[in-house]
MDAnalysis code that builds the backbone (N, CA, C; Angstrom):
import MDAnalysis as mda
import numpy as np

u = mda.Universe.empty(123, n_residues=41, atom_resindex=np.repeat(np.arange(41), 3), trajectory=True)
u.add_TopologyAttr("name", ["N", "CA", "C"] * 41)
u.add_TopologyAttr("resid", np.arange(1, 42))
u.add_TopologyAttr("resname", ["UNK", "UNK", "UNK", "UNK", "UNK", "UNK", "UNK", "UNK", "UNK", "UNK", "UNK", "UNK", "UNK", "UNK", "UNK", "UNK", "UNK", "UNK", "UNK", "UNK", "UNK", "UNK", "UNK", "UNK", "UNK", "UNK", "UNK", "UNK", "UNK", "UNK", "UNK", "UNK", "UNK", "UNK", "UNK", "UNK", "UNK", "UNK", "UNK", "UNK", "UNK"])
u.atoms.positions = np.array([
    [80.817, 171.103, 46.422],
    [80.553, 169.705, 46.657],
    [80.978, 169.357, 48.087],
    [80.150, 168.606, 49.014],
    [80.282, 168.257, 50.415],
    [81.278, 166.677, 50.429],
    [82.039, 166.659, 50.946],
    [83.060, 165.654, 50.793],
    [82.319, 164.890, 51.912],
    [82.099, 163.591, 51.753],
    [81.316, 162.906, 52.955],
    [82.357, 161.641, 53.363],
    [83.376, 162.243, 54.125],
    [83.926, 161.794, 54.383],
    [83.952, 160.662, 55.752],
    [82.864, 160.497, 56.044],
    [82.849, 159.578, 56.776],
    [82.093, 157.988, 56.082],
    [81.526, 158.471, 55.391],
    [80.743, 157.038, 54.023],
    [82.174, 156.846, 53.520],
    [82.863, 157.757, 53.049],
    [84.111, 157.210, 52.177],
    [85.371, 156.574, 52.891],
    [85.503, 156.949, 54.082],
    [86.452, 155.683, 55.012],
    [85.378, 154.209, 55.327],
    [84.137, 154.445, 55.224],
    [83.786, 152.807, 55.140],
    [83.664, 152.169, 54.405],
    [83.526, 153.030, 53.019],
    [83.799, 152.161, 51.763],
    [85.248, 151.521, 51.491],
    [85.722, 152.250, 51.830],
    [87.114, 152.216, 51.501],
    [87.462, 150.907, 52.578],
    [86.915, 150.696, 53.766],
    [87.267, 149.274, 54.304],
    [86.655, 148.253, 53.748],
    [86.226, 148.863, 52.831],
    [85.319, 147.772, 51.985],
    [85.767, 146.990, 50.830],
    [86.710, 148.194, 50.237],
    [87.146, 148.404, 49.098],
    [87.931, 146.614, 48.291],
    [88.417, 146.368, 49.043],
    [89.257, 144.875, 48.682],
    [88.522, 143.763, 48.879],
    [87.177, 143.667, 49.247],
    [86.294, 142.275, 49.487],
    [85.539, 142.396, 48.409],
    [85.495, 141.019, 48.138],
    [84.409, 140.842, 46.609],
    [83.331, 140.452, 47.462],
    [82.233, 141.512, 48.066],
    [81.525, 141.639, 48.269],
    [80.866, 142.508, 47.472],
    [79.154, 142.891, 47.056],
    [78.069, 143.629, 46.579],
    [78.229, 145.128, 47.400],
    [78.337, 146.157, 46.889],
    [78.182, 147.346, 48.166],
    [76.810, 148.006, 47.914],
    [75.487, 148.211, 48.333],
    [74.445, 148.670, 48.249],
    [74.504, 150.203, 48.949],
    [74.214, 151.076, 48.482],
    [74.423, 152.483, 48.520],
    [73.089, 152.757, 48.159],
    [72.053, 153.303, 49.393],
    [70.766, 153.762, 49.705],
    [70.731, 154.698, 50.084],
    [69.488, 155.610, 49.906],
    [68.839, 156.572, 50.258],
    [67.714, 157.192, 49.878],
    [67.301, 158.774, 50.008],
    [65.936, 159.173, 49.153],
    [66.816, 160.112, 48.366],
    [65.890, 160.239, 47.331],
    [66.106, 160.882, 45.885],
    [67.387, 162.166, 46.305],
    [67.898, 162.601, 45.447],
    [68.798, 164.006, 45.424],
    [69.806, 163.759, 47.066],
    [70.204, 162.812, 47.306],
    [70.770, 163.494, 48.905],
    [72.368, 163.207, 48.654],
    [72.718, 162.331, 47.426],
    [74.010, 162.441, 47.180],
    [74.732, 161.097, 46.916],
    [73.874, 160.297, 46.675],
    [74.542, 158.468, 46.472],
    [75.402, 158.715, 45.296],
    [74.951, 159.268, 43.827],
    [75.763, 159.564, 43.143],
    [77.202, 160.037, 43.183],
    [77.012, 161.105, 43.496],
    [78.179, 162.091, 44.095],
    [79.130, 161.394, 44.917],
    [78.683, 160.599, 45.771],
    [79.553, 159.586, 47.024],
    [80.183, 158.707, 45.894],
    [79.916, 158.089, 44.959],
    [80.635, 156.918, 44.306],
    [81.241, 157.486, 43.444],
    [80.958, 159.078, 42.842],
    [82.442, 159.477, 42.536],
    [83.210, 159.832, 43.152],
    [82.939, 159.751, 44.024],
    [84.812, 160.356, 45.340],
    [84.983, 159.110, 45.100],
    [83.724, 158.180, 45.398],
    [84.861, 156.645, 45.852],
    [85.649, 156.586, 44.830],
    [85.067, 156.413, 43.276],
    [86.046, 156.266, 42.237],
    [87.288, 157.174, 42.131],
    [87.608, 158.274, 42.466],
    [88.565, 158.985, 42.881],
    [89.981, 158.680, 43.611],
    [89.062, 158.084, 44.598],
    [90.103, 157.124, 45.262],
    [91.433, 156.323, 45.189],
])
């Protein structure tokens, strides 16, 4: 598993605003995978 660690320090400045976070892309490239590290967190 590729740790994408640069999406996950901007979520993570994200992390405390009750803001919507929209997480895009094309099919298979890893949006899934990214929001379980975030949940990890």
């Amino acid at each position: 598993m590729i740790r994408r660690t640069g999406y996950l320090e901007w979520l993570k400045q994200w992390r405390e605003k009750q803001i919507i976070k929209v997480i895009t892309g094309v099919r298979r490239c890893g949006k899934s995978t990214l929001l379980l590290q975030y949940m990890d967190l």
